[in-house]
C-alpha positions as CSV (number, residue, x, y, z in Angstrom):
1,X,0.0,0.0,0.0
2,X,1.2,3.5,-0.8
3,X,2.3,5.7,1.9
4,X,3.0,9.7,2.1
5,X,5.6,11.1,4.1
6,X,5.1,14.1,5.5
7,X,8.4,16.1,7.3
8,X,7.5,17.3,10.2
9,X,9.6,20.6,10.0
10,X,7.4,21.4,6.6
11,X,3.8,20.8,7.8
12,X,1.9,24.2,9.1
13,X,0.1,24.2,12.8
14,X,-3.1,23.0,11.6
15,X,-1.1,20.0,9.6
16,X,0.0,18.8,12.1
17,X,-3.0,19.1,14.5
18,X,-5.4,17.3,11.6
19,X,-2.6,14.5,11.3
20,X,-3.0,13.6,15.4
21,X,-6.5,12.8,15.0
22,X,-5.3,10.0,13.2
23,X,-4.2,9.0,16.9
24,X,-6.6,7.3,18.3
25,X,-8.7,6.6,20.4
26,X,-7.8,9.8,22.6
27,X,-10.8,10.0,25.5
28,X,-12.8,12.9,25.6
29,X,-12.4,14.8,29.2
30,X,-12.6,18.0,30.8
31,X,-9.9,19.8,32.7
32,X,-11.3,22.0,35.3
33,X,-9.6,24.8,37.2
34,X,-10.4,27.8,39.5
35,X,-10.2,31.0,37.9
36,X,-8.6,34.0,39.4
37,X,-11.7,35.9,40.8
38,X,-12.7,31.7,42.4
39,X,-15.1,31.0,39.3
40,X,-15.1,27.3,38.1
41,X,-13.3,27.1,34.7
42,X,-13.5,24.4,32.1
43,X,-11.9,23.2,28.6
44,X,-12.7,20.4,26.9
45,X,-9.7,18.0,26.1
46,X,-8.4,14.9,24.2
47,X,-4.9,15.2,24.6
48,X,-4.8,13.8,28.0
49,X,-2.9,10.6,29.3
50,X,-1.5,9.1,32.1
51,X,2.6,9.7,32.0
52,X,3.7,7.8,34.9
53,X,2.4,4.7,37.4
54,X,5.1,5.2,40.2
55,X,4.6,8.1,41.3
56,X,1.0,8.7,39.6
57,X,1.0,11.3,37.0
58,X,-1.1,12.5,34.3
59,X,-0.7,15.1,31.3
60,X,-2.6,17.3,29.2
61,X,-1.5,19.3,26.7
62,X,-2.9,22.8,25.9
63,X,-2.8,24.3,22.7
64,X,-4.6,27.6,22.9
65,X,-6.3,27.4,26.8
66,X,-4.1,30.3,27.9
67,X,-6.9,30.9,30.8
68,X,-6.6,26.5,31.9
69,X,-2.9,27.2,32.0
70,X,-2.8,30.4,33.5
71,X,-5.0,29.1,36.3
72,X,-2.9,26.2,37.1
73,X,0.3,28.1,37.1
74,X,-1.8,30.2,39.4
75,X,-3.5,27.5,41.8
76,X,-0.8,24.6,41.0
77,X,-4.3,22.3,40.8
78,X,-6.8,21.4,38.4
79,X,-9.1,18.0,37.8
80,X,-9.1,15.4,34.8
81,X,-12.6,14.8,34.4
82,X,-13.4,11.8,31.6
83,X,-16.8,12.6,29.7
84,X,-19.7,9.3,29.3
85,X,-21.5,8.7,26.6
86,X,-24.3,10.4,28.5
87,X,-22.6,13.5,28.9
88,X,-20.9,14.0,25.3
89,X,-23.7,16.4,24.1
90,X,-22.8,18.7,26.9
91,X,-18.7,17.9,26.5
92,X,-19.2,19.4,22.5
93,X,-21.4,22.9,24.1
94,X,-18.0,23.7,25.9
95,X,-15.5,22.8,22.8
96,X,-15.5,26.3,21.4
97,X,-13.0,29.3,22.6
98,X,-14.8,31.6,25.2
99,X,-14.1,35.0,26.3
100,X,-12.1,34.7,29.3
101,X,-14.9,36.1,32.3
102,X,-17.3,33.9,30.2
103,X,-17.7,30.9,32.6
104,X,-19.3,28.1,30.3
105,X,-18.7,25.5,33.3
106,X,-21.5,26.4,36.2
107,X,-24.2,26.7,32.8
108,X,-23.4,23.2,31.4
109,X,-22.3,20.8,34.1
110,X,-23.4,20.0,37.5
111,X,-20.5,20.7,39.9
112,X,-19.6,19.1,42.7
113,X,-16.3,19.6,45.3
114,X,-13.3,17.7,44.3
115,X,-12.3,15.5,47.3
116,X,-8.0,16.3,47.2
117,X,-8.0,19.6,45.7
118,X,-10.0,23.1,46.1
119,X,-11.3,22.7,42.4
120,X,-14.7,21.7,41.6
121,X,-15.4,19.0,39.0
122,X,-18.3,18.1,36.9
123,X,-20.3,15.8,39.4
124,X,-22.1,13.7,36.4
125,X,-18.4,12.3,35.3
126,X,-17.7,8.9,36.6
127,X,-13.9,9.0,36.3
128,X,-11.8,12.3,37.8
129,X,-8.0,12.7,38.4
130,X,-7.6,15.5,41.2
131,X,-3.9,16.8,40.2
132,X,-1.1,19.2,42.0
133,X,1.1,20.7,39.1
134,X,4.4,18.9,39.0
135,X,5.4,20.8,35.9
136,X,4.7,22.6,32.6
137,X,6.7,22.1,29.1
138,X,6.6,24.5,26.6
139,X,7.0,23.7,22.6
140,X,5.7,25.9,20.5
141,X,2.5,26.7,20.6
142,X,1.3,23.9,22.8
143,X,2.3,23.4,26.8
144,X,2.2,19.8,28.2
145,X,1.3,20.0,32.0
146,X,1.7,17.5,33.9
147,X,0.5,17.1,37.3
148,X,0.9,14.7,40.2
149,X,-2.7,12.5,41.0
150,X,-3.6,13.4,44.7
151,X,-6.6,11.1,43.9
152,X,-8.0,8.9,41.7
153,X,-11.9,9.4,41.5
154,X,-14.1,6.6,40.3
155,X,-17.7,5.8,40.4
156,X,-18.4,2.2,40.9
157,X,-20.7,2.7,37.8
158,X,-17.7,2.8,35.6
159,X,-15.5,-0.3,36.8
160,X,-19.1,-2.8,36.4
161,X,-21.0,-4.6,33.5
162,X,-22.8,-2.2,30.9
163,X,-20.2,0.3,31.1
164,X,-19.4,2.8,27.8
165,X,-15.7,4.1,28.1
166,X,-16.0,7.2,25.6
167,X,-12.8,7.8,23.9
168,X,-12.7,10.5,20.3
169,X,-12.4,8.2,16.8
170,X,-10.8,10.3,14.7
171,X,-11.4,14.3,14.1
């Protein structure tokens, strides 16, 4: 089968951001954060992952969410909430950029208090990873954070029979 090389170092931004949605499946989450005047903050994610077992760590990377990042550079916390199938309609009403006193979160989501961390998180989510910044890398355009889990949140809903894991298939 034919195959297209493409050189990294000659694809533009959006290039390279339609040739990762060939990587999948990525899950759909939410990464919540406290703004700086204590609002709830939200931004829809699929660049998220675990990055280490020993100690517990997960990532995110940001491209664009200058308030998610400023927040946690601000509060050094912020929650990895993973959307359900039940919840994707609502996860896709927050996808789109929002003016930064615009707080999308309280309108679409339920909260509820986080149990590690002073963030809220979306209370209909069955699977949450309460984080304390461990540290930010910068390339390009995009910042990796990765945090430290302080706790690992999950609904006994989500671990039984019947369960639907929602991950993004494609773009």
């Amino acid at each position: 089968m034919p195959k297209r090389v493409f050189t990294a170092r000659h694809l533009t931004y959006g290039a390279v951001r339609e040739a990762l949605t060939e990587v999948v499946p990525r899950p759909l989450a939410w990464v919540t954060t406290t703004s700086r005047d204590g609002q709830p903050h939200l931004a829809a994610q699929s660049f998220v992952t675990l990055v280490s077992a020993d100690p517990p760590m997960a990532g995110v990377t940001l491209f664009g969410e200058q308030e998610t990042l400023a927040n946690i550079e601000r509060s050094h916390e912020f929650v990895v909430s993973f959307a359900t199938a039940d919840s994707v309609q609502r996860a896709e009403e927050v996808l789109g950029e929002f003016e930064p006193d615009v707080h999308e979160f309280g309108a679409a989501l339920p909260l509820e208090s986080a149990d590690t961390v002073t963030v809220q998180r979306p209370s209909d989510s069955r699977v949450h990873m309460e984080c304390q910044l461990h540290a930010v890398l910068n390339f390009g355009n995009g910042h990796l954070v990765i945090g430290r889990l302080t706790a690992f949140v999950v609904d006994d809903a989500a671990r039984g029979p019947g369960r639907t894991p929602l991950a993004v298939i494609g773009s």
